[in-house]
C-alpha positions as CSV (number, residue, x, y, z in Angstrom):
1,X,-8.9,-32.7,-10.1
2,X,-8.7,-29.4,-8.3
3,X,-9.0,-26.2,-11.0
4,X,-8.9,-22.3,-10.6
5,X,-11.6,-20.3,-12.9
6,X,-12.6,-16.5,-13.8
7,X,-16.0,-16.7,-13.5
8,X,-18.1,-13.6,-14.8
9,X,-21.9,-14.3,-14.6
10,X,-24.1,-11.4,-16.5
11,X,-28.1,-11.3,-15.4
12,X,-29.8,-10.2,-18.7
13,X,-33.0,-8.3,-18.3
14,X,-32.3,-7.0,-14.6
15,X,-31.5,-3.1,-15.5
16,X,-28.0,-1.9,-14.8
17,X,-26.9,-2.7,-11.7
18,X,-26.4,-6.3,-11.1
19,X,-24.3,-6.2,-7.6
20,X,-27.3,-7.7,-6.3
21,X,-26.8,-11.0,-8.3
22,X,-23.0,-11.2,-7.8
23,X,-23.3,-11.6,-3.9
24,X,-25.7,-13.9,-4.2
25,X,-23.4,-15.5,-6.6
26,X,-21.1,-15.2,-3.9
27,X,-22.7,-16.5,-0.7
28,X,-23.3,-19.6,-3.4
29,X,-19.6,-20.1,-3.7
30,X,-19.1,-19.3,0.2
31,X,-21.8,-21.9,0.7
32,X,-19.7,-24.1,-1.5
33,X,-16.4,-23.7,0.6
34,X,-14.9,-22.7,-2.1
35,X,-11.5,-20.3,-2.3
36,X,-12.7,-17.2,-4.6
37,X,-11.5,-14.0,-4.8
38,X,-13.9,-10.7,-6.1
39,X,-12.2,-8.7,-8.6
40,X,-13.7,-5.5,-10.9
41,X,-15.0,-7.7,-13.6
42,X,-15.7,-11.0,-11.9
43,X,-14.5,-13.7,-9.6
44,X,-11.8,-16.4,-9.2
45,X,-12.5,-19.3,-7.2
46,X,-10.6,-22.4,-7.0
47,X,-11.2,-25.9,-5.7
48,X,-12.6,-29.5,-7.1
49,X,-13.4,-29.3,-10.3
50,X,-17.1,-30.6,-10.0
51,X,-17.3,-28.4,-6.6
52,X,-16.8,-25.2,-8.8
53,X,-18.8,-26.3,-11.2
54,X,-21.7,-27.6,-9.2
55,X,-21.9,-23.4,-7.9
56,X,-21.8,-22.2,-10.5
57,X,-24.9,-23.7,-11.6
58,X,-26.6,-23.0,-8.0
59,X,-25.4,-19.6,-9.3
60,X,-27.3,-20.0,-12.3
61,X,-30.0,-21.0,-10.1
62,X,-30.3,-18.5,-7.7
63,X,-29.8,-15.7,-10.0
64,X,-32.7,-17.1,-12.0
65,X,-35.0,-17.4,-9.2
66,X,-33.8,-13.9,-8.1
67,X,-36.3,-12.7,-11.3
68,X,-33.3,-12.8,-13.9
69,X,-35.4,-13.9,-17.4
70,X,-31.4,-14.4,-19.0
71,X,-27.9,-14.8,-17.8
72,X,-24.7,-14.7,-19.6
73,X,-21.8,-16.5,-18.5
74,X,-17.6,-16.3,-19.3
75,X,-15.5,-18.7,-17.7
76,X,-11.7,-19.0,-18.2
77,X,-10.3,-22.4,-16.6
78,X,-7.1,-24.1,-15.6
79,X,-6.3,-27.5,-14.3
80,X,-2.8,-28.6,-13.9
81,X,-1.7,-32.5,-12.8
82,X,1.9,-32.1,-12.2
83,X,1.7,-29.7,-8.8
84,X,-0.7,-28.3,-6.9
85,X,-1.0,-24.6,-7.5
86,X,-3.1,-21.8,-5.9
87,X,-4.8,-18.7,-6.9
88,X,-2.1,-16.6,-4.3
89,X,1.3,-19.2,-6.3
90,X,-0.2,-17.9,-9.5
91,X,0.2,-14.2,-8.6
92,X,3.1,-14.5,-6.4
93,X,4.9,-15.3,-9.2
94,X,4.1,-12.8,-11.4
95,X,5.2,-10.1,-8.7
96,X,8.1,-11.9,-8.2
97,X,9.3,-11.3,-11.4
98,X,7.8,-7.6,-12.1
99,X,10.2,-7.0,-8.5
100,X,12.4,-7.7,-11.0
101,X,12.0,-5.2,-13.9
């Protein structure tokens, strides 16, 4: 089952910046193969369902080993069975319809 999350991983305990930890989150998902896309506040990556999930806990990982003592984690998720739909459908279609405001 393929599925698209918003992945936001916070290192606890690391000072203020934590750049650092999200592209090593990153080369993780690149690693992966995965489809992800950086925004401000996090990151949306899409592919198999246990794929995604499997990086994000070498994200976990890596961050931890990376001297993190903590790490909070939001993830929003969809899956959908009756099409396949990416990241790029998903906004396309809200622009689409902005175009039309």
């Amino acid at each position: 089952m393929k599925v698209i999350i918003d992945l936001c991983v916070v290192p606890l305990g690391v000072g203020l910046s934590v750049s650092r930890y999200v592209a090593a989150c990153h080369e993780v998902i690149a690693e992966a193969g995965l489809k992800s896309e950086l925004h401000a506040y996090g990151t949306n990556i899409e592919g198999d369902y246990d794929a995604v999930f499997q990086a994000v806990k070498k994200c976990h990982e890596k961050i931890h080993k990376m001297g993190a003592p903590r790490i909070s984690t939001t993830i929003k998720l969809g899956t959908r069975i009756d099409r396949d739909q990416t990241m790029e459908d998903k906004v396309k279609s809200v622009q689409e319809k902005l175009q039309k405001v």
